[in-house]
Every structure is written in C-alpha cells, then in structure tokens.
VMD Tcl script that draws the C-alpha trace (Angstrom):
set ca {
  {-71.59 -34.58 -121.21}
  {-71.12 -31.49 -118.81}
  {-74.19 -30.82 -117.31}
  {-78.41 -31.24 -118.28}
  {-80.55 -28.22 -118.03}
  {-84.31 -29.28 -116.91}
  {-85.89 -26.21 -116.52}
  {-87.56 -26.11 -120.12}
  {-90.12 -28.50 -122.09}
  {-87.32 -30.87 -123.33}
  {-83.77 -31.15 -121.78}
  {-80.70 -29.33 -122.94}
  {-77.73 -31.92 -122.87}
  {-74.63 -29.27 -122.57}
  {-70.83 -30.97 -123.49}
  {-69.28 -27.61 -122.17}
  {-69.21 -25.44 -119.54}
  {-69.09 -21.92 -120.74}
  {-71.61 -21.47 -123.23}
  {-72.42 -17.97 -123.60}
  {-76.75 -16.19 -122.80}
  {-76.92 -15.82 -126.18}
  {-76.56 -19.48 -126.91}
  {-78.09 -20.23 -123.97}
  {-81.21 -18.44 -124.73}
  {-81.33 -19.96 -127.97}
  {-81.25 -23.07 -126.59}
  {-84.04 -22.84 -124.40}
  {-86.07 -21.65 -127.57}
  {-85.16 -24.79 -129.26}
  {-86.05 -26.68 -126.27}
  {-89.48 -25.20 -126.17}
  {-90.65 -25.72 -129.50}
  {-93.48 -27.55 -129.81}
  {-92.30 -29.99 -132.48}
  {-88.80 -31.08 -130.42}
  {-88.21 -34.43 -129.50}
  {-86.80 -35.75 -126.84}
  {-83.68 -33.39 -125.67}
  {-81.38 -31.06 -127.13}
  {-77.71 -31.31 -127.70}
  {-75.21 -28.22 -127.50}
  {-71.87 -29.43 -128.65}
  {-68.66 -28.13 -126.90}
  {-67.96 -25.78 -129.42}
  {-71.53 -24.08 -129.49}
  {-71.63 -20.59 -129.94}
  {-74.30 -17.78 -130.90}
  {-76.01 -18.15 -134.39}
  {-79.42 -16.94 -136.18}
  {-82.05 -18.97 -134.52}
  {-80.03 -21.68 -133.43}
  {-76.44 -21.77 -131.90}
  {-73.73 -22.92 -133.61}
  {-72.61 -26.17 -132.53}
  {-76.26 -26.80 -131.77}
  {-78.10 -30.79 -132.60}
  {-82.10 -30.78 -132.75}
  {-84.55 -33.30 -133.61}
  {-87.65 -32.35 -134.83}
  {-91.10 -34.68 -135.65}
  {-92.72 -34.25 -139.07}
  {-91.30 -30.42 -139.72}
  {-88.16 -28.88 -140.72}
  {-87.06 -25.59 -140.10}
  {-84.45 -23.81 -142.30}
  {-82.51 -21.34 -140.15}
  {-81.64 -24.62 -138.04}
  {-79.61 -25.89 -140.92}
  {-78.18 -22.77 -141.59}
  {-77.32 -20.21 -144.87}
  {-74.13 -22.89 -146.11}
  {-76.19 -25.50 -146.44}
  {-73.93 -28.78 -146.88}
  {-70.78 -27.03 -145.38}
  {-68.31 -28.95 -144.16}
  {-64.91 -30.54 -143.89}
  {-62.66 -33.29 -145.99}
  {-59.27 -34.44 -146.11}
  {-56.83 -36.41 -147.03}
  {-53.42 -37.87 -146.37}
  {-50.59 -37.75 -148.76}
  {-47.60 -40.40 -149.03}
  {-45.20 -37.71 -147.93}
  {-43.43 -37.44 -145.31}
  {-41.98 -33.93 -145.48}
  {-42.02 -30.75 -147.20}
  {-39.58 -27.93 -147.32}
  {-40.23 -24.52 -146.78}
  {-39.89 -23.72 -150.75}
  {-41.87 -26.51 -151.65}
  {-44.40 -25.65 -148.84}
  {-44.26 -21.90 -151.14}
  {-44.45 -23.86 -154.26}
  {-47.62 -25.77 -153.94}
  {-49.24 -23.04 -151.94}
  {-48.84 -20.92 -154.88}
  {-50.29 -23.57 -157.23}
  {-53.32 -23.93 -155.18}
  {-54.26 -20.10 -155.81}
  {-53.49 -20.39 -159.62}
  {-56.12 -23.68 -159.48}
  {-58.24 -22.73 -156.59}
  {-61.14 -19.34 -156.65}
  {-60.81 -17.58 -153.20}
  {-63.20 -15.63 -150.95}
  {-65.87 -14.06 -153.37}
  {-63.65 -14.88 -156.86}
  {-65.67 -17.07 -159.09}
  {-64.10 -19.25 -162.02}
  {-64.05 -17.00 -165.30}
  {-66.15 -19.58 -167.21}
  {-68.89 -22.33 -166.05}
  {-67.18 -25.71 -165.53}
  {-68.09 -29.12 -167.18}
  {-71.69 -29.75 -166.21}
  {-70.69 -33.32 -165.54}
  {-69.34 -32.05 -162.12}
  {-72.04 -31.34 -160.67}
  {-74.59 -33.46 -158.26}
  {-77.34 -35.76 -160.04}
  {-80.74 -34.48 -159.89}
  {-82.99 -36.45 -156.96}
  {-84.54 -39.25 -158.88}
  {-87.68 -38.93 -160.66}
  {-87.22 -35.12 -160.11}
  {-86.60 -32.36 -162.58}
  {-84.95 -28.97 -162.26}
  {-88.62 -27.70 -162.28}
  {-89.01 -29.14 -159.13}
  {-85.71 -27.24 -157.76}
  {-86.55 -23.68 -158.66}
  {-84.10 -22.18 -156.54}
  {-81.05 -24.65 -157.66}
  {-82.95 -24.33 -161.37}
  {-82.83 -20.37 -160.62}
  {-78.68 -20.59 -159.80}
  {-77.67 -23.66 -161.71}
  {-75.63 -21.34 -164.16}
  {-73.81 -19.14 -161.77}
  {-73.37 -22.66 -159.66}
  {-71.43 -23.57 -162.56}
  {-68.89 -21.18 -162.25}
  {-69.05 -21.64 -158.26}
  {-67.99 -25.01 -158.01}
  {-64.57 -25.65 -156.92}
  {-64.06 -22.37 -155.55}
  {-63.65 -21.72 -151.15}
  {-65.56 -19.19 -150.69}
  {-64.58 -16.44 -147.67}
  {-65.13 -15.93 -144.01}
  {-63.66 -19.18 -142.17}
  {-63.34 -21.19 -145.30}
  {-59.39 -22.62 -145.65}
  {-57.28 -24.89 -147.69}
  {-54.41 -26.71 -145.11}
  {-51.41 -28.13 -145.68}
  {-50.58 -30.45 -142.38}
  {-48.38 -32.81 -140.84}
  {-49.68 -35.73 -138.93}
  {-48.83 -37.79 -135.92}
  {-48.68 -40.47 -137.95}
  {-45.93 -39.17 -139.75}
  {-47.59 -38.20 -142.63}
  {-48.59 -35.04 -144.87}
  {-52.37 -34.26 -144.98}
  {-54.64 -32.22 -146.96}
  {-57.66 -30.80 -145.35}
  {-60.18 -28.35 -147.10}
  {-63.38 -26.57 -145.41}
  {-66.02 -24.72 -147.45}
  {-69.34 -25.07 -148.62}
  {-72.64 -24.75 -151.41}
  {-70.87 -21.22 -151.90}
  {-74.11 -18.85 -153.01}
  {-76.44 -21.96 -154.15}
  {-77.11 -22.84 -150.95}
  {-77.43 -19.38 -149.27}
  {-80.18 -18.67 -151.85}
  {-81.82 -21.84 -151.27}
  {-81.32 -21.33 -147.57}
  {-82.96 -17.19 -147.49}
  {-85.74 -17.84 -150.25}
  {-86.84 -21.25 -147.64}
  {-86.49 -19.24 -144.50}
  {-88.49 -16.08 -145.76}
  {-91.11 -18.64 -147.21}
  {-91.22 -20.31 -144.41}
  {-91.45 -16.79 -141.89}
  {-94.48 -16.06 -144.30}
  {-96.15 -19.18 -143.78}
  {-96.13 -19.20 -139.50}
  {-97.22 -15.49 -139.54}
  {-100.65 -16.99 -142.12}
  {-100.75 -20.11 -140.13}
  {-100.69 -17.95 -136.65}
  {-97.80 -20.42 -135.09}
  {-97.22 -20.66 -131.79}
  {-93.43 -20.36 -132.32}
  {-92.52 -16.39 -131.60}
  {-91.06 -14.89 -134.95}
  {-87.95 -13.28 -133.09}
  {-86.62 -16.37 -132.36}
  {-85.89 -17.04 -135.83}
  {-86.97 -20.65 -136.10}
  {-89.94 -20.72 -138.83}
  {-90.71 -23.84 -139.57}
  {-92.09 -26.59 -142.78}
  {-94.15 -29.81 -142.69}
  {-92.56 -32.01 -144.23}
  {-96.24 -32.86 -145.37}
  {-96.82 -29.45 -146.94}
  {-95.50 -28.64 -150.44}
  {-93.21 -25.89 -149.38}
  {-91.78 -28.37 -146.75}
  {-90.94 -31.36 -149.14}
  {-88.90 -28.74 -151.48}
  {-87.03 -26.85 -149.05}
  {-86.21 -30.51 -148.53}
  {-84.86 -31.61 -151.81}
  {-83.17 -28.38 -152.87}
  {-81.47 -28.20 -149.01}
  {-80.25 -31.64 -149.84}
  {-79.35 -30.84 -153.25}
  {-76.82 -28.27 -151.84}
  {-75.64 -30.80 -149.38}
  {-74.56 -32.34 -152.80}
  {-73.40 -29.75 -154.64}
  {-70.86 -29.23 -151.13}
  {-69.60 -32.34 -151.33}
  {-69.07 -32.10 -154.88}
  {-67.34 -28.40 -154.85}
  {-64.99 -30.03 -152.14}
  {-63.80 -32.72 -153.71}
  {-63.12 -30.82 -156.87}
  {-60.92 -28.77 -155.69}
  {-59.36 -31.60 -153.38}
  {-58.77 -33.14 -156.83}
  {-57.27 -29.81 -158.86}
  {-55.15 -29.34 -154.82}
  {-53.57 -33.12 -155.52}
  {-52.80 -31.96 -159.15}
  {-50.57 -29.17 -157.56}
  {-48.89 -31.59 -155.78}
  {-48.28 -34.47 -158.19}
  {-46.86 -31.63 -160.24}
  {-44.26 -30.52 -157.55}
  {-43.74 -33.44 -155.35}
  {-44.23 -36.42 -157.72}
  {-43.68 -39.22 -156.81}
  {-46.96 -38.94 -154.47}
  {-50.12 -40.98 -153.81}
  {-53.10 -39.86 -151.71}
  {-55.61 -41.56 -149.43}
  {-59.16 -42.28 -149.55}
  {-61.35 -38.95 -149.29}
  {-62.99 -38.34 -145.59}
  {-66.13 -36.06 -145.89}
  {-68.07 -34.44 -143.60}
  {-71.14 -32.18 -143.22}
  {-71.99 -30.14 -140.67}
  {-75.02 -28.02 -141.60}
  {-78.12 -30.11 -142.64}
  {-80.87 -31.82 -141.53}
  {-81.47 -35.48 -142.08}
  {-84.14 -38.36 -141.67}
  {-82.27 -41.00 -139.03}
  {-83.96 -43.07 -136.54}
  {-83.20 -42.06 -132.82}
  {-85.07 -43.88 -129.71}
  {-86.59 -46.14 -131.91}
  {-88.53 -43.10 -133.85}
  {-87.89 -41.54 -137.13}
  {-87.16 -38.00 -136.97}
  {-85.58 -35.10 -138.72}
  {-81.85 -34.23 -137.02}
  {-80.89 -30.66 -137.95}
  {-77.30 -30.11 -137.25}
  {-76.22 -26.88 -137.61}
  {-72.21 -26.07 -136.46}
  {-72.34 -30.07 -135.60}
  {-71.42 -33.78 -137.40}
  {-72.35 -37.11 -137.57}
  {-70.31 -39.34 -135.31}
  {-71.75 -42.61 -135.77}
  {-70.16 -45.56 -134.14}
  {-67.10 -46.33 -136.41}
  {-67.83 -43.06 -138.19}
  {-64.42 -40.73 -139.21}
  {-64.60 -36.98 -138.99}
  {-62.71 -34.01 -139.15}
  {-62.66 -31.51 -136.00}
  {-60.40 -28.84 -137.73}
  {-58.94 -26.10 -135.10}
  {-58.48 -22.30 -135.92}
  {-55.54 -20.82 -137.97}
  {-52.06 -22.02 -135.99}
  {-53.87 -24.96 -133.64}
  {-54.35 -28.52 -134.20}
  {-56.92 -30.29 -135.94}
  {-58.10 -33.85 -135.77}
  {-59.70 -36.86 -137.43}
  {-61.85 -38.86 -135.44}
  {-63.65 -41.87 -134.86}
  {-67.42 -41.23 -133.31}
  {-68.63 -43.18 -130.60}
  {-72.37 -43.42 -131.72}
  {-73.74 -41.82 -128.49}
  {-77.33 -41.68 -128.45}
  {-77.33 -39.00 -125.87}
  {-75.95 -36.49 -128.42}
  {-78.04 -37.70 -131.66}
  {-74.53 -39.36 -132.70}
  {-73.28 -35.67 -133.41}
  {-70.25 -34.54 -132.52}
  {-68.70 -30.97 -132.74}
  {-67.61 -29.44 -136.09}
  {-64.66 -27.55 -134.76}
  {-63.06 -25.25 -132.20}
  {-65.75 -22.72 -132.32}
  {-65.28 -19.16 -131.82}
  {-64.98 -16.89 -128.43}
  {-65.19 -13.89 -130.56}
  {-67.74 -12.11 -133.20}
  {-65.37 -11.24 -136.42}
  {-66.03 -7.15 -135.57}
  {-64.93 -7.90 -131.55}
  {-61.72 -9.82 -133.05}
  {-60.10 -7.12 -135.13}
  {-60.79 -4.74 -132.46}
  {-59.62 -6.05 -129.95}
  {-56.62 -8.61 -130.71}
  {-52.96 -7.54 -131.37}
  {-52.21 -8.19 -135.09}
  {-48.42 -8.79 -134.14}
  {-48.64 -11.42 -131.57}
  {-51.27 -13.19 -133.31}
  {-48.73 -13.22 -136.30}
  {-45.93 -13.55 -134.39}
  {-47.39 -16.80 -132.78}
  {-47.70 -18.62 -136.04}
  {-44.72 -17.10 -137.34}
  {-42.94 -18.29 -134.43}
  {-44.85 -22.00 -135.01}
  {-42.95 -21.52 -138.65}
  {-46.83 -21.79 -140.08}
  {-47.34 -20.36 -143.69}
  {-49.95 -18.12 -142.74}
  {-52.43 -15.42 -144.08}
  {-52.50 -13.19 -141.18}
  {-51.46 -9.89 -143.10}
  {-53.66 -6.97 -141.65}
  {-56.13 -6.21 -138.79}
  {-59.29 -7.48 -141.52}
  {-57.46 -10.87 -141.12}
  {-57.66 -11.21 -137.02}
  {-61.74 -12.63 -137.13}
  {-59.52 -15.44 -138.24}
  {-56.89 -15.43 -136.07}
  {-56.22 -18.44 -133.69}
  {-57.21 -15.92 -130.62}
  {-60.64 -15.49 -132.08}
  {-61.20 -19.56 -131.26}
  {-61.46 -21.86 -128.63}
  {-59.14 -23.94 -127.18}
  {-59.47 -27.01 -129.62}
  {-57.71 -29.09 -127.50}
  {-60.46 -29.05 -124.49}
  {-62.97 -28.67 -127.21}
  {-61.81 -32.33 -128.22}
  {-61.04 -33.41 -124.03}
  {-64.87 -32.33 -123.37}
  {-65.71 -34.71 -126.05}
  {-64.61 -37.83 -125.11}
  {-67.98 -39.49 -125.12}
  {-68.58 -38.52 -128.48}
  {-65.09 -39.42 -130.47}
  {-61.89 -40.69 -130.44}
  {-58.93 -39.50 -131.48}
  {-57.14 -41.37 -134.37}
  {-54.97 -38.49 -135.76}
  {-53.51 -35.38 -134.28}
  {-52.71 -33.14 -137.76}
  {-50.16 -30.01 -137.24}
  {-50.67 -27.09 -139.54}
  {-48.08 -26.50 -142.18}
  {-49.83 -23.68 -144.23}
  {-52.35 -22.27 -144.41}
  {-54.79 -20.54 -147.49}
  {-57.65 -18.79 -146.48}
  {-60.81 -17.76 -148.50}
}
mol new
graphics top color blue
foreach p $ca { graphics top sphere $p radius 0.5 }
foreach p [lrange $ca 0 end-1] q [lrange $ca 1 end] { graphics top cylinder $p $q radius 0.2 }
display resetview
C-alpha cells in the first residue's frame, strides 16, 4: 500500500501514487457513503469510471449498488497454457486467421442462436420469470455467446517465461449484462430520488437493499451475467484450442484460469459479512491465481494473491489506462505506436488512428502496476505477447 487518506468518513487505502481528481473525487464519494464499511481500496491501476473508479474495491452492509459493479457485468480474464513451445510467424498467421473464422468480433454477433445447453443454469429454485431482464435477452444472448465483444476486449497469443505458449482471452456478458446493468441502475436512481436518499444523485452511486425486492433481483440477474461471462469465455477458449489442434496438432492445453473483475459478492471481511463490489479489480485470495493482462505490446501476468485483508483480498485487473479513448487517438503517433510492436515482431491490430485508444501508450506501465502490488500478488508467470486480436 502507497499511502491512506483520512480525511473522509472511512479511509481510502491507495496502492499507487498518481491517481488522477477524478478518481480521487470518486473515491471520497465512496468513502462517504453511508452504507461503507470499514475502508476503501483503490488498486494501482485505478482510473476514472461512472460512479466509481476503475480499479476501485468497496464493501458495502446490507445494500448493493449497480454502477459499482459496472455495465460488463462478469467481465473478466482467462487463460491457458498450451504444450508448445514455439510458433512460427506463418503459423502465428495461420491460427490467428482461424480464430476470426470461429470467433464474432467487436459488435458481430453469431448468424444463428447457439445450443442452449451452453449457457449458465438458472439460480436454483428460480425461473426465468424471476430474471426478466436475462428472460427479456435470453434469445439475442444466444447468439452473443462466444463472441469478444469491442472496446478493450482481445484474444492473445503469448509466450511464457516458463517456456511455454499461452492463450489468454478478455471479454465479458457482451449486451446481457449491460441491459441488466442500465435497467438496475435507472431502477435503482428512481428508487433514492422516492426514498429521498442521502446519497447525492450526481455521484452516480444509487443504491438496493438487499432486503427490498428490486435489490434481491438486481442480485440474481447481476450474478447470472457473471455466469453467462464465464461461460461466453470459455466457449470461445474451447472453439480458440480447436484452431490450434487443427494447425499445430500434436497439442494439449492446461487447466482453465478464470477471473472476474466486475461484480459484487457476499464474503466475510473483519469477521462481518458484507457485499464486496469490485469494479476494474479481482479476487486475490491467499493461494488464489489471476490474470493481470497488460495493454497491446506489454507483458501480462498470472499471479498468485496474497489474501491481504487490507485490500478486501482484491488485487488489480490490469494496467489501467492514462488516457480516455478520444485523448488517445488525438494525441498519440499512429507510427511509433505501430512501429513499437512492429519492432517487438508482435502480430498486431494497430491499423489506423480509431485503433490508438488501444494502443500500448494509452496504458500504464504494467510493470510498476505489478511492483506497486507486491502485497497483494505474486508473480508466477511473466507471458510475452505473440499476437494479438482485438474486438
């Protein structure tokens, strides 16, 4: 931890130095809520978000509010490693090009609804009457799953320090879960303007008992998505290591790591139950792996969390940007940012200025990202990018 701001109801716990006032001053709103407990955390990756920064960790008693999980509910991070040890430039071409043939990107849908089989069992003793958002978008979910979905969603091909190629794929509940997340948050808005709550509405942090009915569906259809993430990931992990059975055979892959980083959750913390909304953040539970990915052209890494208490047991969910996607195509230089991974020998998708919000200058330094850290997780692999695909 970097530094603990005291000025508010509830401590802010910072793990960097240079968070920026708009994070800041979210922050403080989070630490002045009147449903908080104990401290906040601000990860070192934090940056500004609706409501709640990015990289941000809050625990709330008896209430749960929706913009602090976020609009891709369930997004997050898996990976695997392959039994290779090297791929060739062509081959690198081969299986990238296989992954778009099997693989939906950015807004593309599949052209028919998938095998209903695929997607996440119902909560039990619950109907899809009891989901009317999810029972509102279960059809177009159908064609949704196992696509990647835009924005900083990617497919990577790495190498690891441990001599070995990985697979790593980021993306989310696609549109399920930004319905689920906009219908909850208006609802929810609606409801603290009747009930005249204390919380100011332009901070963006309406809130739900968990008591009230409202509350204990935003509940089950936000975890639902958190589901249907999961399962959207892992499909197309599954059609990705069909690509490369099919060019590389012979080949065997490792068991799947997973990882969330926008939900909220029941967990015990200081000995008291409490709902931990991490938004931008991850579990890293003592013995726990996770993924911190880096931008386009930097390392990423899995790790091992430490289970530190001061931090809920989160840990960041990646680099984190410097730069708003409109402030990164004006102002970085489209050839050195392709030059650089060009020069790295990176398959990249850095074709025209629209492509620089996701350029590696738009990020933070992973690397200190991971040093400031240290507390939180350890390092067990270092993974190289390769090539990258993204949505």
């Amino acid at each position: 931890m970097k530094r603990t701001v005291t000025t508010e109801k509830v401590p802010i716990k910072l793990w960097l130095d240079d968070i920026e006032e708009g994070a800041m001053g979210q922050a403080r709103n989070l630490a002045n809520l009147p449903f908080v407990y104990k401290h906040v955390a601000i990860m070192p990756d934090a940056h500004f978000g609706y409501g709640m920064p990015i990289g941000g960790v809050m625990a709330t008693e008896e209430v749960i509010v929706p913009n602090a999980v976020g609009v891709d509910i369930g997004c997050g991070m898996c990976a695997l490693r392959t039994s290779l040890t090297d791929l060739g430039t062509d081959k690198l071409k081969q299986i990238m090009a296989g992954i778009r043939r099997v693989v939906p990107l950015g807004f593309k849908h599949h052209d028919h609804v998938q095998d209903q089989a695929l997607m996440p069992h119902l909560p039990p003793g619950h109907s899809l009457k009891d989901l009317p958002v999810v029972a509102r978008e279960y059809r177009n979910a159908l064609t949704q799953i196992g696509t990647l979905g835009g924005g900083n969603h990617f497919i990577e091909i790495q190498k690891g320090s441990d001599g070995f190629i990985w697979i790593m794929v980021h993306s989310g509940s696609r549109n399920l879960g930004y319905q689920v997340a906009n219908f909850y948050n208006r609802l929810a808005t609606d409801l603290n303007a009747r009930w005249g709550s204390a919380v100011p509405k332009n901070w963006q942090l309406a809130f739900l008992p968990l008591s009230s009915e409202a509350g204990r569906r935003y509940q089950l259809e936000m975890e639902y998505c958190v589901e249907f993430a999961l399962a959207n990931r892992q499909l197309m992990m599954e059609r990705i290591q069909e690509v490369f059975i099919a060019a590389a055979a012979p080949v065997t892959f490792s068991s799947f790591i997973n990882i969330a980083h926008n939900y909220a959750a029941l967990e015990t913390h200081f000995h008291r139950k409490v709902i931990v909304h991490r938004k931008g953040a991850t579990s890293a539970r003592e013995g726990e792996l996770g993924i911190i990915p880096g931008s386009q052209g930097s390392p990423s890494y899995i790790v091992r969390g430490l289970g530190n208490p001061e931090s809920f047991t989160s840990c960041s969910h990646g680099a984190g940007r410097k730069m708003g996607r409109k402030e990164a195509q004006r102002r970085l230089n489209l050839e050195e940012e392709a030059g650089r991974l060009d020069r790295q020998g990176i398959l990249h998708s850095i074709r025209g200025r629209s492509d620089l919000d996701e350029a590696a200058g738009a990020y933070k330094d992973v690397d200190r990202v991971v040093e400031n850290q240290i507390d939180l997780v350890e390092v067990v692999v270092s993974l190289r990018p390769l090539a990258v695909i993204k949505g």
